[in-house]
N, CA and C atoms as a LAMMPS dump frame, in Angstrom:
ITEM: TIMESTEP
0
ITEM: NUMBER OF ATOMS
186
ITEM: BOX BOUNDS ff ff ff
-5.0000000000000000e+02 5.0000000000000000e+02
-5.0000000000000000e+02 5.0000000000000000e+02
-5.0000000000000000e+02 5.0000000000000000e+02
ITEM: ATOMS id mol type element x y z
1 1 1 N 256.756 -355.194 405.75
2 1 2 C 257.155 -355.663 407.04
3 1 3 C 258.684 -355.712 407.088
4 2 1 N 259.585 -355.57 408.738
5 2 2 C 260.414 -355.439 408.68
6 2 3 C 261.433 -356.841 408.983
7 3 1 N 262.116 -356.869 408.883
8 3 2 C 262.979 -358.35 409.91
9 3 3 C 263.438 -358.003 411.345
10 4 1 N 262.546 -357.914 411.891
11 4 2 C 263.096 -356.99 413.308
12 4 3 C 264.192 -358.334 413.829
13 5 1 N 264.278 -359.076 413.691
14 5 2 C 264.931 -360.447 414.268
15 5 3 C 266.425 -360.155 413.898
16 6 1 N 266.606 -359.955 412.605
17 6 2 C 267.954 -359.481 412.131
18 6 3 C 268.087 -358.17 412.856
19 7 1 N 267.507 -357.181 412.84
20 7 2 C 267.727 -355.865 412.983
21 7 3 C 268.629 -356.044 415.025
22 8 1 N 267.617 -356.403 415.564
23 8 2 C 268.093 -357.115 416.721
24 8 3 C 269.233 -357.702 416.936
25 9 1 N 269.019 -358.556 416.651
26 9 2 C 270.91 -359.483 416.527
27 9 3 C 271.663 -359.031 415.93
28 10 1 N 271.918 -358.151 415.078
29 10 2 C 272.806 -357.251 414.785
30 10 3 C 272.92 -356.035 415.652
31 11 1 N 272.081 -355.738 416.457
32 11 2 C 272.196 -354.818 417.313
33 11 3 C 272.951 -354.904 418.421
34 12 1 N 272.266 -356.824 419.208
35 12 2 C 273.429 -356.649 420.365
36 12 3 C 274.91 -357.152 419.822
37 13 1 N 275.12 -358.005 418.655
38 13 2 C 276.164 -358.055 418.236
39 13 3 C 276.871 -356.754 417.965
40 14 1 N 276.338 -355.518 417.66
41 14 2 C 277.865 -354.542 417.786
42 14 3 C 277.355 -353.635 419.059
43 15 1 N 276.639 -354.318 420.31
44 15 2 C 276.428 -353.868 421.379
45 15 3 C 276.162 -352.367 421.525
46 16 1 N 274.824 -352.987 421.255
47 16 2 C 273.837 -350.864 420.847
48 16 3 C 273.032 -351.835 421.369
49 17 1 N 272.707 -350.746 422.706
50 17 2 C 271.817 -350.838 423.549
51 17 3 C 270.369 -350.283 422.926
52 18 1 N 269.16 -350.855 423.438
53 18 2 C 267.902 -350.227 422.588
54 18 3 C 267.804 -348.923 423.014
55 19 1 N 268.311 -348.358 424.106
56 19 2 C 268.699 -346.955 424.48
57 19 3 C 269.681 -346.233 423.514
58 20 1 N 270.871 -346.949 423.574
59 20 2 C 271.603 -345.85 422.653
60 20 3 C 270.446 -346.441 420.793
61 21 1 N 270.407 -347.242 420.135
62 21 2 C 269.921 -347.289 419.186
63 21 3 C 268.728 -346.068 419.134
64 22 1 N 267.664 -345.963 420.188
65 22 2 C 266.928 -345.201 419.998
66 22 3 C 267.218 -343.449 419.753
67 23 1 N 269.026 -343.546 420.632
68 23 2 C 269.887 -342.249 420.801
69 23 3 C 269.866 -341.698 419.503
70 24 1 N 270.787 -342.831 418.93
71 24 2 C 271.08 -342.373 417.197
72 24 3 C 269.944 -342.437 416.206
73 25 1 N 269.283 -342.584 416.346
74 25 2 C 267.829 -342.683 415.472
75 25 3 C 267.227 -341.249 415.789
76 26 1 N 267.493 -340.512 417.171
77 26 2 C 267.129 -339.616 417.491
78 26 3 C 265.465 -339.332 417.652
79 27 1 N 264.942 -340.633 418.384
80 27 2 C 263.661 -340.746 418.263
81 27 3 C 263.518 -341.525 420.351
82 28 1 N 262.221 -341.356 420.812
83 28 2 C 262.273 -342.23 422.008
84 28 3 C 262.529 -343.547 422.111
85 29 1 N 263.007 -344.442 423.228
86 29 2 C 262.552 -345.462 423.195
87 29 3 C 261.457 -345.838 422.267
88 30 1 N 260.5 -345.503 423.276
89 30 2 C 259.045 -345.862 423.272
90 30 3 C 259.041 -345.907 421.5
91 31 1 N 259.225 -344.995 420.985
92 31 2 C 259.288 -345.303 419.516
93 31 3 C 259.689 -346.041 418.782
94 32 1 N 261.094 -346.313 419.107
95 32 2 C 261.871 -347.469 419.078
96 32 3 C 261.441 -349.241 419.147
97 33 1 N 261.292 -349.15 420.595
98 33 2 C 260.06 -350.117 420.604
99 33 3 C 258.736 -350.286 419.942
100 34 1 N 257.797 -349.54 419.77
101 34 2 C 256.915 -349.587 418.642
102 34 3 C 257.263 -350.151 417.051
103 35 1 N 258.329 -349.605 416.412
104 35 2 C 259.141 -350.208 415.519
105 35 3 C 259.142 -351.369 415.324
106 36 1 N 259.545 -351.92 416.462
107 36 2 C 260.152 -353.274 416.328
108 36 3 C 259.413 -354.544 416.961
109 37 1 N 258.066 -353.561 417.877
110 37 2 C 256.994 -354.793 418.05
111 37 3 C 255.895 -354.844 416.994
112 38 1 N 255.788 -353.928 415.902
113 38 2 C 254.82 -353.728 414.911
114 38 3 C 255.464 -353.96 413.656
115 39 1 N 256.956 -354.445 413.516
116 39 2 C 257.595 -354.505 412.275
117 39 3 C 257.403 -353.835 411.321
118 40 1 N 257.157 -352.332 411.848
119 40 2 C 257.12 -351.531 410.573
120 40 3 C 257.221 -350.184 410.564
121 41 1 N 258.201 -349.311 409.831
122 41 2 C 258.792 -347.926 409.882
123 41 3 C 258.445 -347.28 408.708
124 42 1 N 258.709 -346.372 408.269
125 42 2 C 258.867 -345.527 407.07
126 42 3 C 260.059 -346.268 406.713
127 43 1 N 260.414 -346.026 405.034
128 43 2 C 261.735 -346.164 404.471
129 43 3 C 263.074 -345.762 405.13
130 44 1 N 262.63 -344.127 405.918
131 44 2 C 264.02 -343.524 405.612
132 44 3 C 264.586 -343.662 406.918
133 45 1 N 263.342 -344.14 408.121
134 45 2 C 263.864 -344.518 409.318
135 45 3 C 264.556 -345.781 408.982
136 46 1 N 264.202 -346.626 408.082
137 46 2 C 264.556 -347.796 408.101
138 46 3 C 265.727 -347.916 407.579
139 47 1 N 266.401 -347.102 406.624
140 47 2 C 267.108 -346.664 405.851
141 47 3 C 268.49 -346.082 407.24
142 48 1 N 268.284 -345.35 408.376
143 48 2 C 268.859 -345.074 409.101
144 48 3 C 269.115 -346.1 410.298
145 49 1 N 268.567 -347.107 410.425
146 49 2 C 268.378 -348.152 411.115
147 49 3 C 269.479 -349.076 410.646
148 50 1 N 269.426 -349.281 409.34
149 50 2 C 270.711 -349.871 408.055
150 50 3 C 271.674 -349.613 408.209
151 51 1 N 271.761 -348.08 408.47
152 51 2 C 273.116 -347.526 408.568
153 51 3 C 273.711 -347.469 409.148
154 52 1 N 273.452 -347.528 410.694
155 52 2 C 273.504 -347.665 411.936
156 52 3 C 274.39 -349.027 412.193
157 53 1 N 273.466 -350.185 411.367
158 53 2 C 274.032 -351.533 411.433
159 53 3 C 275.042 -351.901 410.899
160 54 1 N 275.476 -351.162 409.648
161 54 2 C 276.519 -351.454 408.744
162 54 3 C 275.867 -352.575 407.81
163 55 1 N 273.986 -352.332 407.47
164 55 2 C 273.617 -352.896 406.321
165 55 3 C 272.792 -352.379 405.248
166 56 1 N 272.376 -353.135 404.471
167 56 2 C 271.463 -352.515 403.275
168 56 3 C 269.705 -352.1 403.907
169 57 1 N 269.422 -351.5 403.476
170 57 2 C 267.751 -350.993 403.785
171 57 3 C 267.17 -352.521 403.176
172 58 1 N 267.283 -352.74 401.702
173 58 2 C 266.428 -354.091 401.26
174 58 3 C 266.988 -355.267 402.18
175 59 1 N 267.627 -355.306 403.147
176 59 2 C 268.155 -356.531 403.462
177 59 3 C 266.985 -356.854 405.006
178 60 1 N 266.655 -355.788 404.994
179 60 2 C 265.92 -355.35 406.446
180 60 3 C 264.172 -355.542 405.886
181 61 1 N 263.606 -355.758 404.527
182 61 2 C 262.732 -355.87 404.416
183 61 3 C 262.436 -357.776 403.953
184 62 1 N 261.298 -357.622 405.103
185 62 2 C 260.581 -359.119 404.585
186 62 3 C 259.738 -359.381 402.983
């Protein structure tokens, strides 16, 4: 499972819209959202999700 709570608040804190987040992930919304109401991705999305944030992949797992 993921910490979507962190992943979030770090999101609007460097103000990435769930539109642009979904931009750079290069995936839909709709996908996007799925993500983050099911708390759960593959590694390497999650891994790009991290990177995005300016954090670690393990920091993002519950």
């Amino acid at each position: 499972m993921i910490n979507t709570d962190l992943i979030e608040k770090r999101r609007e804190k460097l103000h990435i819209t769930k539109y642009k987040m979904a931009d750079k992930l290069k995936m839909s919304r709709q996908t996007y959202y799925t993500i983050i109401n099911n708390k759960s991705t593959t590694l390497s999305t999650l891994g790009k999700i991290a990177d995005i944030l300016g954090l670690k992949a393990k920091d993002l797992i519950i």
